[in-house]
C-alpha positions, 0 to 999 in steps of 0.5 A: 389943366391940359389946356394950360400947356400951350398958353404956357409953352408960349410964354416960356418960348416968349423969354429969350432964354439964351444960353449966355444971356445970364439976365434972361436965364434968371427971368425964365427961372424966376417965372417957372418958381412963379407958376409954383408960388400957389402950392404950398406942398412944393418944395423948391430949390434954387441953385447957381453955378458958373453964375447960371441958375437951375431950379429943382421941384419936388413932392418931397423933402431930401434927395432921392426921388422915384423918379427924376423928370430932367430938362433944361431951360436955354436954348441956342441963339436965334439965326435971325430976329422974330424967332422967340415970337410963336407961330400956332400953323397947321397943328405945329408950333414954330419958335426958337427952342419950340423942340429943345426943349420948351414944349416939355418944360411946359407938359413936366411943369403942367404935370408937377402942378397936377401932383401938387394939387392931387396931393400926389405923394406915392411916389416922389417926383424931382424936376430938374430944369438947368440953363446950361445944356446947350453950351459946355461940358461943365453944366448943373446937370453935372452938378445936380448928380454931385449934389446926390440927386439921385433916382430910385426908379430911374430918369426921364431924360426928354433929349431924343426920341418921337412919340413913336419911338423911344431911346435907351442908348446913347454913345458916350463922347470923348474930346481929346485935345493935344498938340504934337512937335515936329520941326520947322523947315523951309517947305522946298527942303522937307527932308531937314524938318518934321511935318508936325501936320503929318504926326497928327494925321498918324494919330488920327489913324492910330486912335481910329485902329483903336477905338472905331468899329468899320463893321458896324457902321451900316444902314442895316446896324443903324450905324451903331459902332464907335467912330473917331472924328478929327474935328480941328486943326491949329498949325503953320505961320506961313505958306513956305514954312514946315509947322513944327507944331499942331494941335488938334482935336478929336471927337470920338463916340463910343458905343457899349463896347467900351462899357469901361470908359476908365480902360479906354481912357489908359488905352488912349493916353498910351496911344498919346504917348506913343506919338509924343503927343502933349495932352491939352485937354480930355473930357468924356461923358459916359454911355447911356444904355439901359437894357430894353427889358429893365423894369423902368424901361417896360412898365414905361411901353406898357403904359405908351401901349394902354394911353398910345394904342401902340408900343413905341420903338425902342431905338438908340441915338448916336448923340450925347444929353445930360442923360450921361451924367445920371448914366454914371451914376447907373440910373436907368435912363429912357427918353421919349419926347413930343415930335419935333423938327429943324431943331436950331434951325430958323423952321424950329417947330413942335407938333401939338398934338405930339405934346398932348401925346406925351404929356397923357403917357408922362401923367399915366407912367408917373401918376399910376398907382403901384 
């Protein structure tokens, strides 16, 4: 059954399962409910939402695994043409969506056939594969928890990490979007206006004096502090005219200081106020941190250490997954994938031996009696 996954890593590389594409979204689900059609003890769910489709496969009947297995299924448009057509050099793959995250579509659907025909039913198994991830806040994963999937033990959230190292945090993410009034004036008289561009660089300061953490931004911390990026700026219509409105928007990363995403929320919205800043949007996603001695968390390294040889690092990420939405339903998280790199980039690349790597760590975790 282990051979069988980089034959299938191919063919799902081979379906250019473009995040927008909506025609080719519904091939590569239709052929991961395919590889399934022979088992007779799979229960699988097809569901769709803003018009892209995700799939569910389970041991069991209803919602609440052991264990949740979530990963998606679409990947970012290619730079250039050829790049959905795998290369097999020096012990890597190369191909769009080759590391995010295909090569562990192939292990966990590798993995689920094994349990089907094992008959494997001590613990109960969902896999969670959407088409969404890589293009907007409102996506399954989201919907998926909604629908109360939930897990018992915890959830395999394969996003970050190497085979060597392990993540159990992530910083939570936070896009505010407002636009603030100033008043238009001709540029040689500023005196008779209100810089509407300035207003918004007060606010930018304002929120970094609230939320970031100058102390913790170090080598030596790994640069494990909260941080307040503006990352956008709409204003002006001329050269020679004082904008008399901005929008702006800003990118912030909180880490599990502000634990209490709902109190950083009030803590913003008053220093929006404060500035006469009119919101247009706000959107977070919650902190992932499952504590390194939890139960799922070490059972997890004493597994890696019996089929590895080693103890995985435990490390954290400063990005955000669809691990976040599980984290706001406090189910522990940890992510652990094959070693890849260039993500999105032209040289997207998996070790195979990595993926060999994780799949024997997944099916020992998974598959270990209790």
């Amino acid at each position: 059954m282990k051979q069988t996954i980089l034959p299938l890593l191919d063919s799902l590389i081979r379906i250019p399962s473009v995040s927008t594409d909506i025609e080719k979204l519904n091939e590569i689900v239709d052929f991961v409910e395919a590889e399934f059609w022979d088992y007779q003890n799979a229960i699988i769910k097809r569901y769709e939402f803003n018009t892209k489709p995700s799939i569910v496969i389970q041991n069991f009947e209803w919602l609440e695994a052991d264990i949740i297995l979530n990963g998606h299924l679409d990947v970012v448009p290619p730079s250039e043409d050829g790049q959905f057509e795998p290369v097999h050099k020096d012990g890597k793959i190369f191909a769009r969506g080759a590391g995010d995250m295909k090569a562990w579509d192939a292990i966990m659907i590798t993995l689920m056939k094994e349990i089907f025909e094992a008959d494997f039913t001590e613990k109960k198994i969902s896999l969670i594969l959407t088409t969404d991830e890589e293009v907007s806040w409102d996506d399954w994963a989201w919907e998926i928890v909604k629908l109360w999937y939930k897990a018992r033990e915890g959830v395999l959230v394969p996003d970050s990490g190497w085979v060597k190292k392990i993540v159990t945090a992530e910083k939570g993410i936070i896009d505010v979007y407002v636009v603030l009034q100033g008043k238009s004036a001709h540029s040689s008289r500023p005196w008779t206006g209100e810089n509407a561009i300035e207003k918004n660089f007060e606010l930018y300061k304002a929120l970094k004096d609230l939320i970031e953490e100058p102390e913790k931004l170090n080598p030596e911390n790994d640069y494990w502090g909260s941080t307040v990026e503006l990352t956008m700026l709409e204003w002006g219509t001329a050269t020679n005219v004082i904008p008399e409105n901005c929008k702006a928007h800003f990118n912030i990363r909180v880490t599990e200081t502000f634990s209490d995403m709902w109190v950083l929320k009030i803590k913003i919205m008053k220093k929006l106020e404060e500035y006469w800043a009119k919101l247009l949007e706000y959107q977070e996603g919650s902190i992932v941190f499952t504590d390194s001695g939890h139960p799922f968390i070490q059972r997890y390294l004493k597994t890696c250490e019996e089929v590895l040889w080693f103890v995985p690092e435990i490390k954290k990420e400063h990005g955000a997954s669809d691990g976040r939405y599980f984290a706001e339903k406090w189910m522990p998280l940890l992510l652990h994938l094959p070693d890849c790199q260039n993500i999105h980039s032209r040289e997207e690349n998996v070790s195979e031996e990595a993926i060999f790597q994780i799949y024997d760590c997944y099916k020992a975790f998974i598959m270990a009696k209790s």
